[in-house]
NUGUDO-74307 format. One record per residue (C-alpha): x, y, z; residue number from 1; residue in three letters. Coordinates in steps of 0.5 Angstrom, whole numbers, plus 500, padded with zeros to 3 digits. Example, Ala and Ser with C-alpha at 12.3 -4.5 7.8 and 13.67 -1.06 7.14 Angstrom:
BEGIN
+-----+-----+-----+-----+------+
|  xx |  yy |  zz | seq | type |
+-----+-----+-----+-----+------+
| 525 | 491 | 516 |   1 |  ALA |
| 527 | 498 | 514 |   2 |  SER |
+-----+-----+-----+-----+------+
//
This chain:
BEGIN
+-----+-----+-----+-----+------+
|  xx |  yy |  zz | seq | type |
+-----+-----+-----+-----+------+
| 483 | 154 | 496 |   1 |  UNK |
| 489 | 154 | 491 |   2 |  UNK |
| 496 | 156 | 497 |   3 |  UNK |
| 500 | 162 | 494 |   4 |  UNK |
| 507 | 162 | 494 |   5 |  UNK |
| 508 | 166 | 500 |   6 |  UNK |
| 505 | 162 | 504 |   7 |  UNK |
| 511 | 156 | 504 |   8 |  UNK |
| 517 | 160 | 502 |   9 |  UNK |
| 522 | 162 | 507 |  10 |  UNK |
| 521 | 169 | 510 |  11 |  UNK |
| 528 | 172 | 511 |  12 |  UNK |
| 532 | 169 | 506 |  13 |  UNK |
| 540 | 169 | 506 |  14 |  UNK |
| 542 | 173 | 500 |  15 |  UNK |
| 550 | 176 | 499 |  16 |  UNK |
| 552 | 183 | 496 |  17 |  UNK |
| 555 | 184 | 490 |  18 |  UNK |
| 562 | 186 | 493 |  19 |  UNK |
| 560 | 178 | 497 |  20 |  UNK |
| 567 | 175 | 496 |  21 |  UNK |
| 568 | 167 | 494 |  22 |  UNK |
| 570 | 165 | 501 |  23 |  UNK |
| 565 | 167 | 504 |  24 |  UNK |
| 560 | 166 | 499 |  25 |  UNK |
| 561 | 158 | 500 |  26 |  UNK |
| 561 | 159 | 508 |  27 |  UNK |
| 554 | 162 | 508 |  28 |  UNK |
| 551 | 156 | 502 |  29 |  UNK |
| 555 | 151 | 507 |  30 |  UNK |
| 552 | 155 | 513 |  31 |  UNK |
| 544 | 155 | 510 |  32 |  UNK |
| 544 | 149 | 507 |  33 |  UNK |
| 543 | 151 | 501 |  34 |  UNK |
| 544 | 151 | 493 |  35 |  UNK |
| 544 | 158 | 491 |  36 |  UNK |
| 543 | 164 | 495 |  37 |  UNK |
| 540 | 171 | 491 |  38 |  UNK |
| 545 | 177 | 491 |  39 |  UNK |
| 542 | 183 | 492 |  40 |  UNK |
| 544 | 191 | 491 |  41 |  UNK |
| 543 | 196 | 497 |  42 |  UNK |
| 536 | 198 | 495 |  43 |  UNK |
| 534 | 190 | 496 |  44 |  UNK |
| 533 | 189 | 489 |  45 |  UNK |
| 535 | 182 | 486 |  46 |  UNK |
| 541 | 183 | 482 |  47 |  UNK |
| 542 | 175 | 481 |  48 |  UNK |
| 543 | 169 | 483 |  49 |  UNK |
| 549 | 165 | 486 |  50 |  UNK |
| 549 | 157 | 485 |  51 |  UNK |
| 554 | 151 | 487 |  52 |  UNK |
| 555 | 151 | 480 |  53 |  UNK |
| 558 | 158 | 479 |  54 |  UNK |
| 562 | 156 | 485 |  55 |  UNK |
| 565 | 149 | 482 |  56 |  UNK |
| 568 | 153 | 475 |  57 |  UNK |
| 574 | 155 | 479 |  58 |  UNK |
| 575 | 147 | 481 |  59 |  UNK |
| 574 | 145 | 475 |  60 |  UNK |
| 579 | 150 | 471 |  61 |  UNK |
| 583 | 149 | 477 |  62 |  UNK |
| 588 | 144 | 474 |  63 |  UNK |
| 589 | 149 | 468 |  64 |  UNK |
| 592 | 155 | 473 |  65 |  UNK |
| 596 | 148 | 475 |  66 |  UNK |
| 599 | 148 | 469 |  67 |  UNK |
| 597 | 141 | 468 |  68 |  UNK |
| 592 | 139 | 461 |  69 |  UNK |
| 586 | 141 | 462 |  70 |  UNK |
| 579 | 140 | 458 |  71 |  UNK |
| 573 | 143 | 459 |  72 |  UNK |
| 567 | 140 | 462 |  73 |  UNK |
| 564 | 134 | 458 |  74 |  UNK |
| 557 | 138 | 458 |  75 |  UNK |
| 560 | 144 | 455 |  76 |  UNK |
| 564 | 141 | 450 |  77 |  UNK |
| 558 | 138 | 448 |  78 |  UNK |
| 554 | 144 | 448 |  79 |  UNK |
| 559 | 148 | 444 |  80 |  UNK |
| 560 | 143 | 440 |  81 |  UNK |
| 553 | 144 | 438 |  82 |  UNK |
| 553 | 152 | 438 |  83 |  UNK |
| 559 | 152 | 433 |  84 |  UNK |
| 563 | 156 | 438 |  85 |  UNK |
| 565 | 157 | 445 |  86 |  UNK |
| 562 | 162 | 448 |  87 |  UNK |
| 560 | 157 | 454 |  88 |  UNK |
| 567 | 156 | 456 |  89 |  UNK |
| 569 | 162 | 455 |  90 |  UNK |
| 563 | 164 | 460 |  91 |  UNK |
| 565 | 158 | 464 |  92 |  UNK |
| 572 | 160 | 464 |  93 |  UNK |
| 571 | 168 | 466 |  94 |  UNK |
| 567 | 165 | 473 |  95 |  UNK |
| 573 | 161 | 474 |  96 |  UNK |
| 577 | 167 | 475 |  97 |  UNK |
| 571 | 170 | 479 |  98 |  UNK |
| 572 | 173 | 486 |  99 |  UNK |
| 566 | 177 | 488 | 100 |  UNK |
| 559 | 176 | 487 | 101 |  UNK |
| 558 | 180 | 483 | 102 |  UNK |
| 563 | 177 | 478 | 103 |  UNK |
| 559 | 170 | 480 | 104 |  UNK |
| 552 | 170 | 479 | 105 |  UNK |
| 548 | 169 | 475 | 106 |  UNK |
| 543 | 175 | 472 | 107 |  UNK |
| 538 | 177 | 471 | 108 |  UNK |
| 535 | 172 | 476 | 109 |  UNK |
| 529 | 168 | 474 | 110 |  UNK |
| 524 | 171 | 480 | 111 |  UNK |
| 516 | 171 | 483 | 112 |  UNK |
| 512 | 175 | 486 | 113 |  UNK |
| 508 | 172 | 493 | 114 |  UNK |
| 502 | 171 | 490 | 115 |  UNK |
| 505 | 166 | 485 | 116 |  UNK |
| 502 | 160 | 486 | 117 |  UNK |
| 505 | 153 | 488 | 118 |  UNK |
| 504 | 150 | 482 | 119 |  UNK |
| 507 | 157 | 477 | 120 |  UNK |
| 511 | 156 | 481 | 121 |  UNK |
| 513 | 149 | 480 | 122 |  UNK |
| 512 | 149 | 473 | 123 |  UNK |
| 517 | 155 | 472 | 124 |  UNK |
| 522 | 151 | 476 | 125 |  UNK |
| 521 | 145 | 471 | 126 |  UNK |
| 522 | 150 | 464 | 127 |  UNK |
| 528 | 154 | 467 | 128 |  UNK |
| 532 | 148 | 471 | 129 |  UNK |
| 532 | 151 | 477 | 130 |  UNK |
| 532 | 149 | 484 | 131 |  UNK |
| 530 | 155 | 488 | 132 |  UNK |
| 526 | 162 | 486 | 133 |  UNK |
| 528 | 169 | 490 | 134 |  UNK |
| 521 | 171 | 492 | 135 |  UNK |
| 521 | 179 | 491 | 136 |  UNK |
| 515 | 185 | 490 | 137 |  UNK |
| 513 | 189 | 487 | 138 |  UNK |
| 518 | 194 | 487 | 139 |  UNK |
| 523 | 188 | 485 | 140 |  UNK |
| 526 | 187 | 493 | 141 |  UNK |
| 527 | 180 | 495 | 142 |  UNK |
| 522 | 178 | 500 | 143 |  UNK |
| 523 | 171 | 501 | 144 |  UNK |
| 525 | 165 | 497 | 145 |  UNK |
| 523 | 158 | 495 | 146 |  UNK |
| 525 | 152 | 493 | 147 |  UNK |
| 522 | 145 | 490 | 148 |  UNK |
| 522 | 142 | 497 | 149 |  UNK |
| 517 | 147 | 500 | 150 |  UNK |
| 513 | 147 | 494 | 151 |  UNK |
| 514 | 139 | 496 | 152 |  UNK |
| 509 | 140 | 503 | 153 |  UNK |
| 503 | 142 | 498 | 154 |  UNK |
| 501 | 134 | 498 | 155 |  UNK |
| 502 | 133 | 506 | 156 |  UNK |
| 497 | 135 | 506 | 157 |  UNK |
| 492 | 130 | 511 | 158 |  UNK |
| 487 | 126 | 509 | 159 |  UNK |
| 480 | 129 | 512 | 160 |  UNK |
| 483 | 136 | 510 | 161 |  UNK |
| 483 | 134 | 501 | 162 |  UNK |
| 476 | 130 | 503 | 163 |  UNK |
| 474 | 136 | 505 | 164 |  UNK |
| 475 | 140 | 499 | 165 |  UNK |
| 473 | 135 | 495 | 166 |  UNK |
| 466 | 135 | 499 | 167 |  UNK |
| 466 | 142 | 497 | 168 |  UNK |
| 467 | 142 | 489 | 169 |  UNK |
| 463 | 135 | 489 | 170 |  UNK |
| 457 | 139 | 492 | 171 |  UNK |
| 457 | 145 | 487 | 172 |  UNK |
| 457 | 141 | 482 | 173 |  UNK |
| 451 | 137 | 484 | 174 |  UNK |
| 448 | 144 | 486 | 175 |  UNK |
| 449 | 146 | 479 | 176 |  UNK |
| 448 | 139 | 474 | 177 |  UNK |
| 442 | 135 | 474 | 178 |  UNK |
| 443 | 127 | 475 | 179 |  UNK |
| 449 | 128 | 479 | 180 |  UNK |
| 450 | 122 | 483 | 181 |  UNK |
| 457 | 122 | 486 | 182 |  UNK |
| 461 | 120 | 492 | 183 |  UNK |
| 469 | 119 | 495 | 184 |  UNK |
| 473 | 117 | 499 | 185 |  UNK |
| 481 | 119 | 501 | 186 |  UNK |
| 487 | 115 | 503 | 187 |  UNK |
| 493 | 117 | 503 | 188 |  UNK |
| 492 | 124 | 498 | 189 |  UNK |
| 488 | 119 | 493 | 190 |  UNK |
| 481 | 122 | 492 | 191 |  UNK |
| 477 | 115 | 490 | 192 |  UNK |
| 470 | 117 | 485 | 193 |  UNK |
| 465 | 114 | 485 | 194 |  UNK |
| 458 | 115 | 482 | 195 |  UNK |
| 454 | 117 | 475 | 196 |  UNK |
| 453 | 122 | 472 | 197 |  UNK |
| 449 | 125 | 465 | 198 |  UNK |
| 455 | 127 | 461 | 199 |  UNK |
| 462 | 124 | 459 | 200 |  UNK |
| 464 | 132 | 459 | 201 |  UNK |
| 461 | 133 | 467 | 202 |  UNK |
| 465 | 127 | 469 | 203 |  UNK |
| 471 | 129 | 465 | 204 |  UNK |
| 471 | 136 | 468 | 205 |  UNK |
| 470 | 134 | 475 | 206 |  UNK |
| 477 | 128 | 476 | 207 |  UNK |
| 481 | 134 | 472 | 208 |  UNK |
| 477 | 139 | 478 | 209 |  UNK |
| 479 | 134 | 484 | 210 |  UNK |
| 487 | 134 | 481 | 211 |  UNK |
| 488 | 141 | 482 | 212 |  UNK |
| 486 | 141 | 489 | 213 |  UNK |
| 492 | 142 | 494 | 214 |  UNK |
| 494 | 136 | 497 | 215 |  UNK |
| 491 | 130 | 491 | 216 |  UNK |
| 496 | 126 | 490 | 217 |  UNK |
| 493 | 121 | 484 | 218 |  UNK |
| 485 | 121 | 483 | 219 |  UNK |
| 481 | 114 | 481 | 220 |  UNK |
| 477 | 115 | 476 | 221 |  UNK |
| 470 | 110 | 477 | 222 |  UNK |
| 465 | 115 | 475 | 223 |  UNK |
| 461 | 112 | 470 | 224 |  UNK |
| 455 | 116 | 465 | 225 |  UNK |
| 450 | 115 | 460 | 226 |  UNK |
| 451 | 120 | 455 | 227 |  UNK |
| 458 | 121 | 450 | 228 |  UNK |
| 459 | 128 | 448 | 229 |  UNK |
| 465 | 128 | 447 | 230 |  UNK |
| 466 | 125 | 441 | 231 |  UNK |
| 461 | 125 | 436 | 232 |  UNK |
| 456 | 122 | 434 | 233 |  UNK |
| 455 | 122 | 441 | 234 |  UNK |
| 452 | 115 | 445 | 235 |  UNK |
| 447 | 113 | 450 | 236 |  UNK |
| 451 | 108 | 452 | 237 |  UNK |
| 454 | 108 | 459 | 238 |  UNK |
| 461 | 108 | 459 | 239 |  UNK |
| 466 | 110 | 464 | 240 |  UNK |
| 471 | 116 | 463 | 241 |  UNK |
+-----+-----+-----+-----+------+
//
């Protein structure tokens, strides 16, 4: 059964308002032990997101209400370098000077729905470099959140529980494909699978099958066939995948 979002983000989740000063912005994250915190309207709906490093502009761009020589960060020197234009420290330089929420975060936020499954879920972490997504529904209203360690519980799963489920997808296959001969054995999230089966294709369906299930860590691989059809001319010769 793949796990659902829903099921491993944090109900109830600490949120700020667009109106949310600066200080008590940092509280709250320092309180919640937290990264980043969704900001809300007064309907529910996630405006944004407020993160760390929308809080750090304004010590790193501190030194230049000082008085003293200031240069921009070395990442976004680099990456104005590359755009052509300072767009990016100017960005950085208006939240530096930011004092509410609203004037701070980070908008549109990158959301999911509670159905999301763990592994969209991971996936969109990884493509947009986040470390936590507002859960919200579907009128848009924040639900929850999740982050990269709830995502993190899906492989702690115990070892009797991954053995059940490949049992499981190991007996429809052998329900479904004649010449199936096929065992396992689980330790510590690594699914062993041994046995033969009549085609290369089967044994290759079958290990890209057993990764998906929640709680694998890694799977050894030993099954062997007597046919290759993935490559033609096809073989008779036994092989391993």
């Amino acid at each position: 059964m793949t796990r659902t979002v829903a099921e491993v983000m944090t109900a109830g989740a600490a949120s700020v308002t667009e109106e949310t000063g600066y200080r008590e912005i940092v509280e709250r994250l320092l309180e919640r032990n937290t990264s980043a915190l969704p900001v809300v309207g007064r309907d529910g709906q996630v405006l944004g997101v407020v993160t760390e490093q929308d809080l750090l502009h304004k010590a790193e761009f501190k030194q230049t209400d000082q008085g003293g020589d200031y240069r921009p960060p070395l990442r976004a020197r680099l990456r104005s370098r590359l755009t052509g234009s300072g767009v990016l420290v100017e960005r950085a330089d208006e939240k530096a000077a930011a004092t509410t929420a609203a004037e701070l975060m980070t908008s549109p936020a990158i959301t999911v729905a509670p159905d999301t499954t763990v592994v969209e879920a991971a996936r969109t972490m990884e493509l947009r470099g986040v470390k936590r997504l507002p859960v919200v529904d579907d009128g848009g209203r924040l639900v929850g959140i999740v982050g990269r360690r709830d995502l993190l519980r899906m492989f702690l799963q115990d070892d009797k529980s991954v053995s059940d489920a490949v049992g499981e997808e190991i007996g429809h296959l052998s329900r479904a494909v004649r010449g199936a001969d096929l065992s396992h054995s689980v330790s510590e999230g690594t699914v062993t699978l041994t046995g033969s089966v009549r085609y290369r294709s089967t044994a290759h369906a079958l290990t890209r099958l057993i990764n998906r299930i929640e709680g694998v860590v890694s799977v050894d691989d030993r099954l062997t066939w007597e046919v290759d059809d993935l490559l033609p001319p096809y073989s008779t010769m036994p092989g391993r995948v």
